[in-house]
C-alpha positions, 0 to 999 in steps of 0.5 A: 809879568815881564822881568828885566835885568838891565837898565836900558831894557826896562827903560825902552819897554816903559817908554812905550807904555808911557807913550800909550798913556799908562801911569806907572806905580812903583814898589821898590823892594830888596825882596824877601817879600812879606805881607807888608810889601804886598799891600804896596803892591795892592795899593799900587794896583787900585791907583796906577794901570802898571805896577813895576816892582824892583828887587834889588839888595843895594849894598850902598845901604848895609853898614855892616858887611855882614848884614849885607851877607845875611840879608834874604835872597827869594827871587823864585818866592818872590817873583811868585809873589808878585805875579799873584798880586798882578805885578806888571814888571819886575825890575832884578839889576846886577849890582854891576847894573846899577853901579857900573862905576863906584857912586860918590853922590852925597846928598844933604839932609841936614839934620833928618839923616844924624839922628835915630837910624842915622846915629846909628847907621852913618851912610846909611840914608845916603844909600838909600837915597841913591838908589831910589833917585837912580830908580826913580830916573830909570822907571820914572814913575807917576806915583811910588809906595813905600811903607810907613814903617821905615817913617824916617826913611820916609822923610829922606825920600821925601826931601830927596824928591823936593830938593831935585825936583822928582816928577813923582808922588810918594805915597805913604802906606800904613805899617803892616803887622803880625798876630802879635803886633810885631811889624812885619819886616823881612829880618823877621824871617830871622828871628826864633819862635822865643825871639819872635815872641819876645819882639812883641814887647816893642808894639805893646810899648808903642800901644802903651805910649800912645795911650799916656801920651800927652799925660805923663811927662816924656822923660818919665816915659822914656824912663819907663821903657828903658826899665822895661826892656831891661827887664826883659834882657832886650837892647834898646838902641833907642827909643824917642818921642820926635817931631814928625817932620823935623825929628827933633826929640820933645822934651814936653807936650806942650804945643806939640802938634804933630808927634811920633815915637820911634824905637829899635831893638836887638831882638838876638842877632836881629835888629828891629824898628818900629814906630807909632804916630801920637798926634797928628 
């Protein structure tokens, strides 16, 4: 397995692998690897002749200063990771790396980028479609693998690469989850063996929802998801039956085609997301 950590050196060695002919898929990550990320690498594997990952915890993203602080750094943990799934190339940028002058790009979503996540973490997918683009440009990649969990982070990097015409295919990759349904996401390293246990509330609700979906009217639904975490002391930030594509909130079933939930909680310090698809 190769680790760069500049730009011009991971270009060069993948210029040549592109000349060969070799079709590269790419996982990009922040590190503090779980089991969810290594089945993008699976995935990755059985679908591409190269796998190049990249670490890198990009502070373009983080509203919070502290969040940023917090966040898990297992470079050693994860590098072993990497090479027991037959990682290929590990991309490790400095932030100087990556931003050598200051990134005022700003892209526009229209709506997908105001709401859910985005009412609550402005700039946030602005970030995050920064530095995928930039990534994207220096490892240019046939294919690239992001999970189904962070669905409308999903949604922004698909309109990023429609609106600049990015040679690459994303490849949606189904959530991954724990014994207790909890899906898995590198803040849950943070969570308490209580904590942990009380997260298993938000897939019971999803499991729930999916089942009344389509029965009960939503707003009768919201409600009862609003009692329920209360109940439980838990703060819900937001939970929404959306449009898949669009994410505009529904109001009722009917016509409603293609159908997602989505929710966030703070689990103690730890904020937590997940989302469950209805109709499709």
């Amino acid at each position: 397995m190769e680790l760069f950590e500049t730009v011009n050196d991971i270009k060069e060695y993948l210029k040549t692998k592109k000349e060969e002919g070799l079709t590269i898929g790419f996982v990009p990550t922040m590190g503090a690897l779980h089991e969810g990320h290594l089945s993008l690498f699976r995935e990755a594997k059985e679908e591409n002749d190269l796998v190049v990952a990249s670490i890198f915890i990009n502070p373009s993203q983080f509203n919070n200063q502290s969040d940023l602080e917090k966040y898990p750094r297992t470079l050693e943990t994860d590098l072993k990771k990497l090479e027991e799934q037959g990682c290929n190339v590990v991309f490790h940028p400095s932030v100087e790396e990556m931003y050598p002058e200051p990134d005022t790009t700003e892209f526009d979503f229209g709506n997908l980028d105001k709401v859910l996540e985005g009412e609550f973490r402005p700039g946030h997918f602005n970030g995050v479609a920064s530095v995928v683009k930039k990534l994207f440009e220096i490892i240019k990649p046939d294919r690239a693998y992001f999970g189904l969990k962070d669905f409308q982070q999903l949604l922004i990097i698909h309109k990023m690469i429609k609106d600049f015409d990015c040679p690459v295919e994303l490849v949606p990759c189904a959530i991954v989850r724990e014994k207790n349904g909890l899906a898995m996401s590198s803040r849950n390293e943070l969570l308490s063996k209580s904590e942990r246990k009380q997260a298993s509330l938000i897939y019971k609700t999803l499991k729930f929802i999916k089942v009344q979906a389509g029965f009960q009217p939503i707003h009768e639904l919201k409600n009862y998801v609003e009692r329920e975490f209360k109940r439980k002391n838990m703060k819900l930030e937001y939970f929404e039956i959306v449009d898949m594509y669009t994410l505009e909130p529904l109001t009722t079933w009917l016509g409603s085609k293609n159908v997602i939930t989505c929710i966030a909680v703070q689990v103690g310090n730890v904020r937590l997301i997940d989302n469950i698809i209805l109709f499709s």
